[in-house]
Structure formats: C-alpha cells, structure tokens
C-alpha positions in Angstrom: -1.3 131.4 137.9 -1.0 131.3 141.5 2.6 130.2 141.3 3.7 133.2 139.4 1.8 135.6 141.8 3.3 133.9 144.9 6.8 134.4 142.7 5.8 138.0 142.4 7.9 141.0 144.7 5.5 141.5 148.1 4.6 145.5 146.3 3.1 143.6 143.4 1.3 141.0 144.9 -1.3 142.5 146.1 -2.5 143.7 142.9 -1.8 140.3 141.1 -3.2 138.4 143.3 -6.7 139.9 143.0 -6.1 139.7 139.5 -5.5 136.0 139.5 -9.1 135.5 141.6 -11.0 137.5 139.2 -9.9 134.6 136.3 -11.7 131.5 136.7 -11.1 128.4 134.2 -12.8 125.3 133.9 -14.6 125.0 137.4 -16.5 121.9 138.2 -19.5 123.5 137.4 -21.0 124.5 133.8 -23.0 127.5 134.3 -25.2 127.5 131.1 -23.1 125.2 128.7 -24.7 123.1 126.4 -22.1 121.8 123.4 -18.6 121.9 123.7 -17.8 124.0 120.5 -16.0 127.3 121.4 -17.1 130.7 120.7 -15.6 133.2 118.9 -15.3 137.3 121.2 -13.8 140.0 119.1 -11.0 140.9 120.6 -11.3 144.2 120.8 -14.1 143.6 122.9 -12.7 141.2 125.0 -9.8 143.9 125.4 -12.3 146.3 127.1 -13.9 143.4 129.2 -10.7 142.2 130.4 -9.7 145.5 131.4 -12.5 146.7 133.2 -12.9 143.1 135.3 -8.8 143.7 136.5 -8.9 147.6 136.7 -12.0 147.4 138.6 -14.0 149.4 136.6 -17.5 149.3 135.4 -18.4 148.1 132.1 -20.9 149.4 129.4 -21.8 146.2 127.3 -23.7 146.5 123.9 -25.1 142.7 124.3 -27.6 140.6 122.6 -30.0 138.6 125.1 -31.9 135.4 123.8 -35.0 136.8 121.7 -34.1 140.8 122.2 -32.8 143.1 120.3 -29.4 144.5 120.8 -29.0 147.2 123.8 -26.4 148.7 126.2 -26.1 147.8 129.6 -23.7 149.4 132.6 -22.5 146.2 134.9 -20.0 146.0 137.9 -17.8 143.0 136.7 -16.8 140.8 138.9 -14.9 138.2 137.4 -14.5 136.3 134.2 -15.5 132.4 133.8 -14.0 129.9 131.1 -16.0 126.7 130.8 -15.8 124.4 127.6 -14.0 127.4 125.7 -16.9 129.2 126.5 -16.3 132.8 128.4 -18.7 134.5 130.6 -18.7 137.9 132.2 -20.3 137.4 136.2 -21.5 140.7 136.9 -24.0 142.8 138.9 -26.4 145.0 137.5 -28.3 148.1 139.9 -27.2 145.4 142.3 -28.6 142.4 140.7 -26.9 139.3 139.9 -26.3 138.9 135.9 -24.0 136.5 134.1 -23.0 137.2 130.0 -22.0 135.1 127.5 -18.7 136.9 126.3 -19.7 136.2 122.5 -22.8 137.8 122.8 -21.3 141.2 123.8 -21.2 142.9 120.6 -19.2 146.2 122.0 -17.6 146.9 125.2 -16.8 150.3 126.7 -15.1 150.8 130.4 -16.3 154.6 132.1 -13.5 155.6 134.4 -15.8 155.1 137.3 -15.3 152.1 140.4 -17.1 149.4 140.2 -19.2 148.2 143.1 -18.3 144.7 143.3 -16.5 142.9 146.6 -13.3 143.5 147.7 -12.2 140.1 147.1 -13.5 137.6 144.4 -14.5 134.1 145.2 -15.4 133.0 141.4 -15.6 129.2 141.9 -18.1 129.7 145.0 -20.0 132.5 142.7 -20.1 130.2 139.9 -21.5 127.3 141.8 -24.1 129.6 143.8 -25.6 131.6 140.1 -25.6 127.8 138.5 -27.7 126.3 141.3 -30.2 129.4 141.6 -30.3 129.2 137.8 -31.5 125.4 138.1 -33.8 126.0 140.8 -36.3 128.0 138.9 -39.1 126.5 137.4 -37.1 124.1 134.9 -36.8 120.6 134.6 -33.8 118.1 135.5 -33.8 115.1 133.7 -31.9 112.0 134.2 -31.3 110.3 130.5 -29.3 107.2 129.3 -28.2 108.1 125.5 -26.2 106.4 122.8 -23.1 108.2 122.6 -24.2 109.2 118.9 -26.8 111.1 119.9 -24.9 112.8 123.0 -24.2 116.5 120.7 -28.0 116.3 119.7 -29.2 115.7 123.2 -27.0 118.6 124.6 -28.0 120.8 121.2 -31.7 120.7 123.0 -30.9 121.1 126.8 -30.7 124.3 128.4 -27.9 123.0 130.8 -25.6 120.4 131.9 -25.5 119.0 135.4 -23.8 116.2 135.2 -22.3 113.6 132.8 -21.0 109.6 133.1 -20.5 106.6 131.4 -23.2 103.9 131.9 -22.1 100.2 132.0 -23.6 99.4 128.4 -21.3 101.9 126.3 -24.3 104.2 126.7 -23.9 107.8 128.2 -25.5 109.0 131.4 -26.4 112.9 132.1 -28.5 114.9 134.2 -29.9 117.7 132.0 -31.9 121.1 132.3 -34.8 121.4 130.1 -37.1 124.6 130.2 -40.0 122.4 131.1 -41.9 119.2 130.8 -43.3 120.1 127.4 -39.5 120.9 126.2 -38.0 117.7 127.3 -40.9 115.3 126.0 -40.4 117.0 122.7 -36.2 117.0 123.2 -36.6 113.2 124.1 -39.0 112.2 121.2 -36.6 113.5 118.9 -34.2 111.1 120.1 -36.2 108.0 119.4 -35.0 104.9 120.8 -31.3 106.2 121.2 -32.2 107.7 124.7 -34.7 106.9 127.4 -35.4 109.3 129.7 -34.6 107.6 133.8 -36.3 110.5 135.5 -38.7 112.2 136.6 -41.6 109.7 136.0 -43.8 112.4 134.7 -41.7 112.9 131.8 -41.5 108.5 131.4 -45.5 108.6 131.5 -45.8 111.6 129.2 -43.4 109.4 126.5 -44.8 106.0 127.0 -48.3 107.4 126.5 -47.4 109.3 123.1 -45.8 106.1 122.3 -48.2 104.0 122.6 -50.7 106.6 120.9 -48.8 106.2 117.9 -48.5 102.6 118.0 -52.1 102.1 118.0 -52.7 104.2 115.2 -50.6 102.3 112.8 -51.3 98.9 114.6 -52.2 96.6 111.5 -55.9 96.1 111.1 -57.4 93.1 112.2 -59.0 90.7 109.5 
C-alpha cells in the first residue's frame, strides 16, 4: 500500500498516506491471539468501523466484552490491526487506551464529530506498546515444549501468544500468557505428557507435586 500512495498525485497524498498508517496487517506482535481460525465482522459493521478509523471520526460501538452483557460505547479510533485473520479496532476511550476485537462489535455507528486521536498513527509501535502493557499485569508467562498435536489445544487455553519455535525433537516451543498460576497448572495438566511446562519453576513444582500425588494414590499395594 505504500507503493500506491507514493504513486498517488502530491494533492492526494496526504490524505492517503494517513490512510495507509491507520491499516496495520500482520505485525510481529499478536496482541491477544490465541488460535489461528478467522473471525467472521458483518460487513456492515465493519463498513462503519472502517469509515470512521479513515474519516477520522468517532465511533459508537454496540460490543460484547468477555462475561458482559452487550452495551454501547463512544471511542476515538485510531487504527485498525489484522493479526491471524483476526481484526481489532485500537482505540481510546474518555482518553483511555482500549483495543476491540472487530467480531465482537455487534453494531457500529460514526457521529459526525472529530475524533481525538494523534495527528499521525504509528500502529506497529502502538500495537507492540498495548501487547506488552497487556502482558505485564498480573498474568503468567510460561515457557512450554508441546507435541505439535496438542499445539491448537494448548493455544485453545492461553490467553496470549508471545512467541513460537521449533524445538530440535519435532516438538513445538512457545512462550504463553496464562491468567495465572492456577490457570496454567490446570491448562498444562490437561495436556498430560504431550507438553512440559520449561518455566517458571513454580508452575514445574506445582505439576510434579500433583503428579506425584496421584501416583501415590494408585501406587499398587504392597503385599
């Protein structure tokens, strides 16, 4: 896209240049993503989003956060995200930073009023910046080894995906997000002996001592 702007005639550029840095496509970092299956944004919806991110308006979003009940919110877009065929919508909201999962805005309307957003958008460095303050909470980053077969059921579980390599075995390795040590003992056990967890060594002692609990309750009595 930044071909065709630098194509475009000097009046036009301007205009489609900011366009093309409010459009951001497979950065190196994953905000929230999990699996890799797309997501399906009516497109009516995603009409009015698109429109008020370029025209620089704000946006009323009628959106569905994890565990609540369907309400509207008024954002200032800033720019739209595409990672794993997943979209998201960065935003602000009364000035704080908010980040949408395109397919759970249910409606989308764009008031005829300026948004206030910066004049020019930096999306990759925005991306980067919401992923690590979203990782630095009070969650959990795990290193894991896991059979490749078990790789969509592991990354069903996490809340995030840092990173991702292959080991020297055939095996998988990833640094995931759980919520906390409770969630990725329970994510891990699941898993059986398709995974181990490498770090932290909280989460190997939690394991090895459930392990061993349940070992020693079915440990064949002695004679």
């Amino acid at each position: 896209m930044r071909k065709v702007v630098d194509a475009l005639p000097e009046s036009h550029r301007a205009a489609a240049d900011d366009a093309a840095r409010r459009l951001l496509v497979e950065p190196e970092t994953d905000l929230l993503a999990r699996r890799r299956a797309g997501e399906e944004v009516a497109g009516g919806t995603m009409t009015e989003v698109r429109r008020a991110v370029l025209a620089g308006h704000r946006l009323r979003i009628h959106y569905t956060a994890t565990g609540q009940a369907p309400r509207w919110r008024t954002v200032d877009p800033i720019g739209l995200v595409t990672v794993r065929d997943r979209g998201y919508l960065l935003a602000t909201r009364a000035g704080a930073d908010r980040t949408y999962r395109l397919s759970r805005v249910l409606a989308a309307e764009e008031p005829p009023e300026p948004a206030q957003r910066p004049t020019r958008a930096d999306l990759d460095r925005v991306s980067r910046e919401r992923c690590a303050q979203f990782l630095s909470g009070d969650h959990v980053a795990v290193q894991v080894r896991v059979s490749p077969a078990r790789r969509d059921r592991l990354l069903s579980t996490a809340m995030a995906v840092r990173a991702e390599a292959p080991d020297t075995d055939g095996w998988l390795r990833l640094e995931v997000t759980f919520q906390d040590l409770w969630h990725a003992e329970w994510a891990l056990w699941q898993l059986g002996t398709q995974a181990e967890a490498l770090t932290p060594e909280a989460l190997r002692t939690r394991l090895h001592d459930r392990a061993a609990a349940l070992a020693a309750r079915y440990a064949v009595p002695r004679a």
